[in-house]
N, C-alpha and C positions, 0 to 999 in steps of 0.2 A: 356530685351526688345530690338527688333532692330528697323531700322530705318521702315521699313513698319507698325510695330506695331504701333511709334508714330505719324506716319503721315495717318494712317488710321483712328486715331482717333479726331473726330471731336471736342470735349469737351478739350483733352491736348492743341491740337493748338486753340482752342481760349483762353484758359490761357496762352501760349505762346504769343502771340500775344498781351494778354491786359496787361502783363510784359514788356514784349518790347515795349508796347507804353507809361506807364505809371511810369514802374522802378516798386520799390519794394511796395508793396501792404500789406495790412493784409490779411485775409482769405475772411472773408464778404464781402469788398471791391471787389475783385477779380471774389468771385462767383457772385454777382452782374452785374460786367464789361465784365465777359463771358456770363455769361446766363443762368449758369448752377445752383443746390442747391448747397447746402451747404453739404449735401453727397457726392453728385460726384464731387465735387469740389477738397476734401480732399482725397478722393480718387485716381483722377488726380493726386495731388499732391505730394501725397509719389509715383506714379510712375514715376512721375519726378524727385523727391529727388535720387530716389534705380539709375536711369538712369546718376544721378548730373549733370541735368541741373539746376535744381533749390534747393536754399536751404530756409531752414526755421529758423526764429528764435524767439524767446519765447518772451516777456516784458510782464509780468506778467499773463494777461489772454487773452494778443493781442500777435495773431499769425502772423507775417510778413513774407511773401514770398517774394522771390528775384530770382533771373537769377543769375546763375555762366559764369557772361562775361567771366572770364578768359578761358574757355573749347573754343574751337576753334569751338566744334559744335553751340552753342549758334550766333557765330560769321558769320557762316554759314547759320544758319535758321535766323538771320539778314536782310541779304543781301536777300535771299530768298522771304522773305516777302516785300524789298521795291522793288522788282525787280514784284515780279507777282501781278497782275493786282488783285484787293480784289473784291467780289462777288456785294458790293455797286456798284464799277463803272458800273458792268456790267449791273444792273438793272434800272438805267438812260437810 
């Protein structure tokens, strides 16, 4: 996947977004905090994994999702997001 494919999609970036606001999440939590099901949640997901922005990790039948801070793209869509102005403001 390249960067127009992640950024065209509306469903990765609000799981990016609810990561980077919130740190590591489980799965429910997450599709919850984006808006999304719990399909396309997991979906998103592993295309974020195959991309390693994000990783996953197991506790038994809790699935935790995370941001690979260390990738410099993470670091990047960071900055990004405090820099541009969120769709809230703009509906005030």
């Amino acid at each position: 996947m390249d960067i127009a494919e992640l950024l065209s999609s509306r469903g990765r970036l609000k799981i990016l977004m609810a990561l980077l606001e919130h740190g590591e999440l489980n799965i429910s939590e997450l599709a919850r905090l984006s808006g999304l099901n719990h399909l396309i949640t997991n979906k998103h997901v592993r295309a974020l994994e195959e991309m390693g922005l994000v990783s996953e990790e197991r506790l038994g039948r809790i699935r935790l999702v995370k941001l690979n801070s260390s990738r410099p793209e993470i670091k990047l869509l960071e900055e990004l997001f405090k820099k541009w102005p969120s769709s809230e403001a703009h509906e005030r």
